[in-house]
KOLKENU-113340 format. One line per field, with one value per residue (C-alpha): residue in one letter; x, y negated, z. Coordinates in steps of 0.25 Angstrom, whole numbers. Layout:
BEGIN
residuo	(A/...)
px	(X/...)
py	(Y/...)
pz	(Z/...)
END
This chain:
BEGIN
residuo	(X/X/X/X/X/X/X/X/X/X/X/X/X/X/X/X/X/X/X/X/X/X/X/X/X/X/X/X/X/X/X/X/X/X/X/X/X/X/X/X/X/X/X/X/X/X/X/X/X/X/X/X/X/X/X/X/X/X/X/X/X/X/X/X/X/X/X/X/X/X/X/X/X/X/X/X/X/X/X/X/X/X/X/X/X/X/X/X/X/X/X/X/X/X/X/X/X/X/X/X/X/X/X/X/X/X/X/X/X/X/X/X/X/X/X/X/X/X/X/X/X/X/X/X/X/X/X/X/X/X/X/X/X/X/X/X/X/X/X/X/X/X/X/X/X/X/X/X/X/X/X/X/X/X/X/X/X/X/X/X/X/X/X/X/X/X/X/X/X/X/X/X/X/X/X/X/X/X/X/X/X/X/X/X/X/X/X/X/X/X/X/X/X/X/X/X/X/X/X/X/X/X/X/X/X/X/X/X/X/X/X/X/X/X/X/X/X/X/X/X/X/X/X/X/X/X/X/X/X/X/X/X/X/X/X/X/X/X/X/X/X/X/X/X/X/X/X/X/X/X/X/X/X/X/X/X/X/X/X/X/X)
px	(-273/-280/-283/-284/-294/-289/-288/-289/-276/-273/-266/-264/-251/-249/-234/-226/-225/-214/-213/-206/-203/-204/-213/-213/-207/-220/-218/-207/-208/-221/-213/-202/-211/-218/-204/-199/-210/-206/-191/-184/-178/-164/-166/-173/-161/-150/-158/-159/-145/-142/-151/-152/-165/-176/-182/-195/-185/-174/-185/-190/-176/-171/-167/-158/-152/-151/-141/-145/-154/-154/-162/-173/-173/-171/-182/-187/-182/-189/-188/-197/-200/-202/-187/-178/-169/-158/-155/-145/-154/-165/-174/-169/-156/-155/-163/-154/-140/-146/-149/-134/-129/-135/-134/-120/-120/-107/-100/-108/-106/-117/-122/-121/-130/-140/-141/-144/-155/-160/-162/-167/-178/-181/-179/-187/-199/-197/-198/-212/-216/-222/-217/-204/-206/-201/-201/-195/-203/-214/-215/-227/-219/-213/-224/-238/-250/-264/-279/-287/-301/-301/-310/-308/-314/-324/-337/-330/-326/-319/-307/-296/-283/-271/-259/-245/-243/-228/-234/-246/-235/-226/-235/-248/-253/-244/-248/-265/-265/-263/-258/-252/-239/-229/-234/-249/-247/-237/-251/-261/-249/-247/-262/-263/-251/-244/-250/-242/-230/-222/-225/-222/-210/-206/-193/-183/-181/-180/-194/-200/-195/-199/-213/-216/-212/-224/-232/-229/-230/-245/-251/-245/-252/-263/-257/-255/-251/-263/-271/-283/-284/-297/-296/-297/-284/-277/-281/-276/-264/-263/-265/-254/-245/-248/-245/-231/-228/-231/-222/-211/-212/-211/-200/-191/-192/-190/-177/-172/-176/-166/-155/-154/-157)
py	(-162/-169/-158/-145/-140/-142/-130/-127/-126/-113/-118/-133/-131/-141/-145/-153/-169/-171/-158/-161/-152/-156/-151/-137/-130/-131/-145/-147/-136/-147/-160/-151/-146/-160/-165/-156/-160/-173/-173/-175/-165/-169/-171/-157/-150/-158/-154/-141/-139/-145/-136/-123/-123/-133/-142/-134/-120/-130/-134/-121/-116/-129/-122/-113/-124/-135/-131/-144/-140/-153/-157/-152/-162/-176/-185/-199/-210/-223/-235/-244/-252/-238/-239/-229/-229/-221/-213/-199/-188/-196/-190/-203/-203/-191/-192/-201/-196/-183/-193/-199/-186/-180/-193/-191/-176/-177/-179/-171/-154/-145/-141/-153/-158/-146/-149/-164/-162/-151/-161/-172/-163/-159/-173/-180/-170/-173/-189/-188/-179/-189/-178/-182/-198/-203/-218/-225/-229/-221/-209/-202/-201/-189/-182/-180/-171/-175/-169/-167/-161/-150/-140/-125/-113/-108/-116/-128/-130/-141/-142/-151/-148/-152/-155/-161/-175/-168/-156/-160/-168/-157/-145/-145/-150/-141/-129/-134/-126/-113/-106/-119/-118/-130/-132/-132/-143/-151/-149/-155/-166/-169/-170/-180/-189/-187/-201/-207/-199/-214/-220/-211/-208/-222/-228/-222/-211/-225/-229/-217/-216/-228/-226/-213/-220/-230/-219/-212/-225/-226/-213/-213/-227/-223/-210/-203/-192/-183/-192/-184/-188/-186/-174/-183/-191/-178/-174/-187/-186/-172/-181/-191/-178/-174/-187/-187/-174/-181/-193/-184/-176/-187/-195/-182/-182/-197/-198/-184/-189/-203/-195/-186/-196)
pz	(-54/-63/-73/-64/-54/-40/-34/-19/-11/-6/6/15/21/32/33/41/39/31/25/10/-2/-17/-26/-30/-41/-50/-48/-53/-64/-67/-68/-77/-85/-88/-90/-100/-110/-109/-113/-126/-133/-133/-118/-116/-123/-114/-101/-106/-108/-94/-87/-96/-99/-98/-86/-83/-80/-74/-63/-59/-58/-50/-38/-46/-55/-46/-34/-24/-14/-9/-20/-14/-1/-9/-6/-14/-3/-4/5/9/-2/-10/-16/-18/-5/-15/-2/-4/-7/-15/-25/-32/-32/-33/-47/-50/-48/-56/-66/-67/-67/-80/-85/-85/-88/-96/-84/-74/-75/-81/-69/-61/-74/-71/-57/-61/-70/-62/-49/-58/-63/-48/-41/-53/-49/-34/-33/-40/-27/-15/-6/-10/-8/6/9/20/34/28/36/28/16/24/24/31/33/30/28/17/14/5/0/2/-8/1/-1/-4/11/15/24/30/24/30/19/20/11/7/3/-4/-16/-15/-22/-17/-31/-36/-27/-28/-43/-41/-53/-62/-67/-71/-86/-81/-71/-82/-92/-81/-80/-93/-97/-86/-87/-101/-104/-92/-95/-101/-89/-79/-85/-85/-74/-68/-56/-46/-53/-51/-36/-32/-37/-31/-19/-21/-25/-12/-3/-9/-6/8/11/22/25/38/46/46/39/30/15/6/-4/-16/-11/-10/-24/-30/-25/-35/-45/-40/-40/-53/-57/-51/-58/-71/-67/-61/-75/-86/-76/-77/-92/-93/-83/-92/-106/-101/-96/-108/-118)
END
Protein backbone atom coordinates (compact mmCIF):
# COMPACT_ATOMS: atom_id res chain seq x y z
CA UNK A 1 0.00 0.00 0.00
CA UNK A 2 0.85 3.38 -0.57
CA UNK A 3 0.81 4.73 2.86
CA UNK A 4 2.14 1.56 5.04
CA UNK A 5 5.51 -0.10 5.41
CA UNK A 6 5.52 -3.42 3.54
CA UNK A 7 5.98 -5.85 5.89
CA UNK A 8 7.47 -9.30 4.99
CA UNK A 9 5.22 -12.29 4.32
CA UNK A 10 5.19 -14.95 6.86
CA UNK A 11 4.52 -17.38 4.36
CA UNK A 12 4.43 -18.16 0.05
CA UNK A 13 2.04 -20.73 -0.35
CA UNK A 14 2.25 -22.33 -3.76
CA UNK A 15 -1.05 -23.42 -4.88
CA UNK A 16 -2.54 -25.20 -7.61
CA UNK A 17 -3.15 -23.44 -11.26
CA UNK A 18 -6.58 -22.44 -11.19
CA UNK A 19 -7.05 -22.44 -7.60
CA UNK A 20 -9.98 -19.60 -6.91
CA UNK A 21 -11.60 -18.27 -3.79
CA UNK A 22 -12.78 -14.51 -3.38
CA UNK A 23 -11.40 -12.17 -1.18
CA UNK A 24 -11.26 -12.67 2.40
CA UNK A 25 -13.54 -11.41 5.12
CA UNK A 26 -11.33 -8.36 5.87
CA UNK A 27 -11.80 -7.69 2.43
CA UNK A 28 -15.05 -7.41 2.34
CA UNK A 29 -15.50 -5.82 5.84
CA UNK A 30 -12.86 -3.05 3.88
CA UNK A 31 -15.22 -2.36 0.72
CA UNK A 32 -18.23 -2.24 3.66
CA UNK A 33 -16.75 -0.04 5.57
CA UNK A 34 -15.68 2.30 2.79
CA UNK A 35 -19.31 2.18 1.55
CA UNK A 36 -21.16 2.94 4.52
CA UNK A 37 -19.44 6.37 4.62
CA UNK A 38 -20.64 7.01 1.51
CA UNK A 39 -24.47 6.50 1.80
CA UNK A 40 -27.24 8.86 2.33
CA UNK A 41 -29.04 9.01 5.29
CA UNK A 42 -32.47 8.18 4.19
CA UNK A 43 -30.60 5.34 2.37
CA UNK A 44 -28.51 4.23 5.36
CA UNK A 45 -31.89 4.03 7.39
CA UNK A 46 -33.69 1.77 4.65
CA UNK A 47 -30.69 -0.52 4.43
CA UNK A 48 -30.64 -0.75 8.00
CA UNK A 49 -34.15 -1.71 8.39
CA UNK A 50 -33.76 -4.40 5.67
CA UNK A 51 -30.85 -5.98 7.13
CA UNK A 52 -31.20 -5.17 11.03
CA UNK A 53 -28.29 -3.44 11.53
CA UNK A 54 -25.78 -1.58 9.31
CA UNK A 55 -23.70 -2.86 6.07
CA UNK A 56 -20.18 -3.12 7.91
CA UNK A 57 -22.03 -5.91 10.72
CA UNK A 58 -24.13 -7.28 7.65
CA UNK A 59 -20.78 -8.29 5.93
CA UNK A 60 -18.91 -10.05 8.54
CA UNK A 61 -22.16 -11.88 9.35
CA UNK A 62 -22.71 -12.80 5.59
CA UNK A 63 -22.54 -16.52 6.04
CA UNK A 64 -25.21 -16.37 8.56
CA UNK A 65 -27.42 -13.82 6.76
CA UNK A 66 -27.25 -14.83 3.50
CA UNK A 67 -28.40 -18.76 3.10
CA UNK A 68 -26.87 -19.27 -0.76
CA UNK A 69 -23.69 -21.02 -0.70
CA UNK A 70 -23.53 -20.74 -4.25
CA UNK A 71 -22.71 -17.42 -3.84
CA UNK A 72 -19.69 -18.15 -3.20
CA UNK A 73 -18.70 -20.12 -6.66
CA UNK A 74 -20.12 -17.05 -9.24
CA UNK A 75 -17.40 -15.89 -11.33
CA UNK A 76 -17.29 -12.42 -13.67
CA UNK A 77 -17.55 -14.20 -17.40
CA UNK A 78 -16.36 -12.24 -20.29
CA UNK A 79 -15.87 -13.11 -23.84
CA UNK A 80 -13.61 -12.29 -26.19
CA UNK A 81 -14.19 -8.95 -26.77
CA UNK A 82 -14.16 -8.47 -22.96
CA UNK A 83 -18.08 -8.30 -22.83
CA UNK A 84 -20.13 -9.70 -20.36
CA UNK A 85 -21.32 -13.22 -21.78
CA UNK A 86 -24.61 -12.78 -19.16
CA UNK A 87 -23.93 -16.52 -18.72
CA UNK A 88 -26.10 -18.25 -15.47
CA UNK A 89 -24.09 -17.94 -12.43
CA UNK A 90 -22.25 -14.55 -13.32
CA UNK A 91 -21.12 -12.12 -10.88
CA UNK A 92 -23.10 -9.75 -13.23
CA UNK A 93 -26.15 -11.08 -13.55
CA UNK A 94 -26.28 -12.00 -10.64
CA UNK A 95 -25.60 -8.31 -9.36
CA UNK A 96 -28.15 -7.35 -11.40
CA UNK A 97 -30.97 -9.64 -10.66
CA UNK A 98 -30.22 -8.53 -6.74
CA UNK A 99 -30.51 -5.21 -7.90
CA UNK A 100 -34.20 -5.67 -9.55
CA UNK A 101 -35.13 -7.49 -6.64
CA UNK A 102 -34.67 -4.65 -4.07
CA UNK A 103 -35.61 -2.58 -6.56
CA UNK A 104 -38.99 -3.94 -6.21
CA UNK A 105 -38.89 -4.75 -2.61
CA UNK A 106 -42.61 -3.98 -2.14
CA UNK A 107 -43.38 -6.90 -3.97
CA UNK A 108 -40.37 -9.28 -2.80
CA UNK A 109 -40.52 -10.66 1.05
CA UNK A 110 -38.34 -9.42 3.78
CA UNK A 111 -36.19 -11.90 3.75
CA UNK A 112 -35.89 -12.52 0.24
CA UNK A 113 -34.91 -8.48 0.42
CA UNK A 114 -32.29 -9.36 3.13
CA UNK A 115 -30.89 -11.99 1.02
CA UNK A 116 -30.69 -9.49 -1.93
CA UNK A 117 -29.02 -6.71 -0.47
CA UNK A 118 -26.77 -9.07 1.40
CA UNK A 119 -25.52 -10.77 -1.97
CA UNK A 120 -25.29 -7.37 -3.77
CA UNK A 121 -23.03 -6.23 -0.84
CA UNK A 122 -20.72 -9.46 -1.29
CA UNK A 123 -21.07 -9.77 -5.37
CA UNK A 124 -20.23 -6.00 -5.62
CA UNK A 125 -16.99 -6.69 -3.61
CA UNK A 126 -16.19 -9.92 -5.61
CA UNK A 127 -16.19 -8.52 -9.44
CA UNK A 128 -13.35 -5.69 -8.35
CA UNK A 129 -11.17 -9.06 -7.37
CA UNK A 130 -8.91 -10.25 -10.75
CA UNK A 131 -9.02 -13.49 -9.23
CA UNK A 132 -12.53 -13.39 -9.80
CA UNK A 133 -12.26 -12.16 -13.77
CA UNK A 134 -12.38 -15.16 -16.38
CA UNK A 135 -12.25 -14.48 -20.09
CA UNK A 136 -12.94 -16.69 -22.81
CA UNK A 137 -9.93 -18.53 -24.80
CA UNK A 138 -7.58 -17.02 -22.25
CA UNK A 139 -6.55 -19.73 -20.24
CA UNK A 140 -4.27 -17.73 -17.78
CA UNK A 141 -7.11 -15.95 -16.56
CA UNK A 142 -7.65 -19.33 -14.66
CA UNK A 143 -5.00 -18.90 -12.80
CA UNK A 144 -1.16 -19.45 -12.82
CA UNK A 145 2.17 -19.66 -10.62
CA UNK A 146 4.96 -17.42 -11.01
CA UNK A 147 8.39 -16.26 -9.20
CA UNK A 148 9.52 -13.47 -7.67
CA UNK A 149 12.53 -12.20 -5.83
CA UNK A 150 12.08 -11.15 -2.24
CA UNK A 151 13.80 -10.37 0.63
CA UNK A 152 13.95 -12.38 3.84
CA UNK A 153 14.47 -10.69 7.59
CA UNK A 154 17.86 -12.40 8.03
CA UNK A 155 20.51 -9.88 6.63
CA UNK A 156 18.25 -8.76 4.01
CA UNK A 157 18.74 -12.28 1.98
CA UNK A 158 17.12 -12.65 -1.02
CA UNK A 159 15.32 -15.56 -2.26
CA UNK A 160 12.87 -16.94 -4.91
CA UNK A 161 9.36 -17.10 -3.86
CA UNK A 162 7.06 -19.02 -5.74
CA UNK A 163 3.40 -17.54 -5.49
CA UNK A 164 -0.13 -18.27 -7.29
CA UNK A 165 -1.53 -15.38 -9.59
CA UNK A 166 -5.30 -16.26 -7.93
CA UNK A 167 -4.06 -16.09 -4.64
CA UNK A 168 -1.72 -13.15 -4.82
CA UNK A 169 -5.46 -10.91 -5.53
CA UNK A 170 -7.43 -12.88 -3.41
CA UNK A 171 -5.62 -11.66 0.17
CA UNK A 172 -2.24 -11.68 -0.08
CA UNK A 173 -2.26 -7.78 0.21
CA UNK A 174 -4.66 -8.14 2.69
CA UNK A 175 -2.82 -11.11 4.58
CA UNK A 176 0.97 -8.69 3.88
CA UNK A 177 -0.17 -6.46 7.11
CA UNK A 178 -0.27 -8.06 9.89
CA UNK A 179 -2.31 -6.62 12.56
CA UNK A 180 -4.70 -4.20 10.32
CA UNK A 181 -8.10 -4.23 10.95
CA UNK A 182 -11.13 -3.12 8.32
CA UNK A 183 -11.32 0.67 9.40
CA UNK A 184 -7.32 0.88 9.15
CA UNK A 185 -7.16 -0.33 5.52
CA UNK A 186 -10.54 1.93 4.68
CA UNK A 187 -8.17 5.08 6.16
CA UNK A 188 -5.03 4.18 4.07
CA UNK A 189 -7.76 3.99 1.26
CA UNK A 190 -9.47 7.00 1.65
CA UNK A 191 -6.33 9.02 2.06
CA UNK A 192 -5.39 7.85 -1.18
CA UNK A 193 -8.36 7.71 -3.49
CA UNK A 194 -11.33 9.89 -1.84
CA UNK A 195 -10.45 12.44 -4.50
CA UNK A 196 -11.18 9.75 -7.21
CA UNK A 197 -14.15 8.56 -5.36
CA UNK A 198 -16.90 10.52 -8.29
CA UNK A 199 -15.23 8.74 -10.78
CA UNK A 200 -14.98 5.51 -9.73
CA UNK A 201 -18.10 5.63 -8.74
CA UNK A 202 -19.47 6.46 -12.10
CA UNK A 203 -21.54 3.74 -14.59
CA UNK A 204 -23.40 0.95 -13.97
CA UNK A 205 -22.46 -2.76 -12.70
CA UNK A 206 -22.06 -3.75 -16.75
CA UNK A 207 -19.59 -0.87 -16.80
CA UNK A 208 -17.76 -1.80 -14.31
CA UNK A 209 -17.56 -5.39 -15.40
CA UNK A 210 -16.39 -4.90 -18.59
CA UNK A 211 -13.58 -2.63 -17.33
CA UNK A 212 -12.16 -5.02 -14.93
CA UNK A 213 -12.15 -7.30 -17.79
CA UNK A 214 -9.86 -4.94 -19.66
CA UNK A 215 -7.92 -4.42 -16.53
CA UNK A 216 -7.50 -8.01 -16.33
CA UNK A 217 -6.70 -8.56 -19.99
CA UNK A 218 -3.80 -5.98 -19.56
CA UNK A 219 -1.78 -7.34 -16.63
CA UNK A 220 -2.00 -10.79 -18.16
CA UNK A 221 -0.37 -9.58 -21.45
CA UNK A 222 3.22 -11.39 -21.50
CA UNK A 223 2.34 -13.66 -18.85
CA UNK A 224 3.06 -17.48 -18.46
CA UNK A 225 3.13 -20.34 -16.64
CA UNK A 226 6.01 -20.24 -14.53
CA UNK A 227 7.13 -17.15 -15.65
CA UNK A 228 9.40 -14.82 -12.82
CA UNK A 229 8.18 -11.18 -12.33
CA UNK A 230 10.50 -8.34 -10.91
CA UNK A 231 9.68 -7.56 -7.09
CA UNK A 232 8.55 -4.04 -8.11
CA UNK A 233 5.87 -5.36 -10.47
CA UNK A 234 4.66 -7.55 -7.70
CA UNK A 235 4.38 -4.43 -5.47
CA UNK A 236 2.50 -2.40 -7.98
CA UNK A 237 -0.03 -4.66 -8.53
CA UNK A 238 -0.81 -3.97 -4.38
CA UNK A 239 -1.50 -0.63 -5.40
CA UNK A 240 -3.64 -1.76 -8.19
CA UNK A 241 -5.45 -3.94 -5.42
CA UNK A 242 -6.00 -1.21 -3.29
CA UNK A 243 -7.11 0.76 -5.95
CA UNK A 244 -9.99 -1.93 -6.85
CA UNK A 245 -11.07 -1.83 -3.17
CA UNK A 246 -11.58 1.76 -3.57
CA UNK A 247 -13.46 1.43 -6.65
CA UNK A 248 -15.45 -1.72 -5.50
CA UNK A 249 -16.35 0.53 -2.14
CA UNK A 250 -17.66 3.82 -3.87
CA UNK A 251 -19.44 1.60 -6.65
CA UNK A 252 -21.51 -0.29 -3.83
CA UNK A 253 -22.40 3.06 -2.38
CA UNK A 254 -23.40 4.54 -5.60
CA UNK A 255 -25.59 1.33 -7.00
CA UNK A 256 -27.37 1.50 -3.07
CA UNK A 257 -27.65 5.17 -2.87
CA UNK A 258 -29.79 4.78 -6.72
CA UNK A 259 -31.71 1.77 -5.57
CA UNK A 260 -32.94 3.60 -2.39
CA UNK A 261 -33.14 6.97 -3.75
Amino acid sequence: MKRISRYILLAALLLNAGYVMAWPKIGHETVAVLASEQLQPAVRKQVEAILGGDIISAEASFEAICKQPSVESYRLHLNEELQPTGNEGDILCQIEKYADILRNRTSNSDSLQCEALCGLLHLVADMHCIAYVHIANEPLSEGFNFVYPKMTSIKGKVYIGKENWHKLWYGRFFKAHLGFTPQMFAENIVMAYASQRDTYAKGSPRDWATEMGSQTHSLLAGMSEGIELPHKQVNLYEDIHEQNVAKAAYRLAALLNEIFK
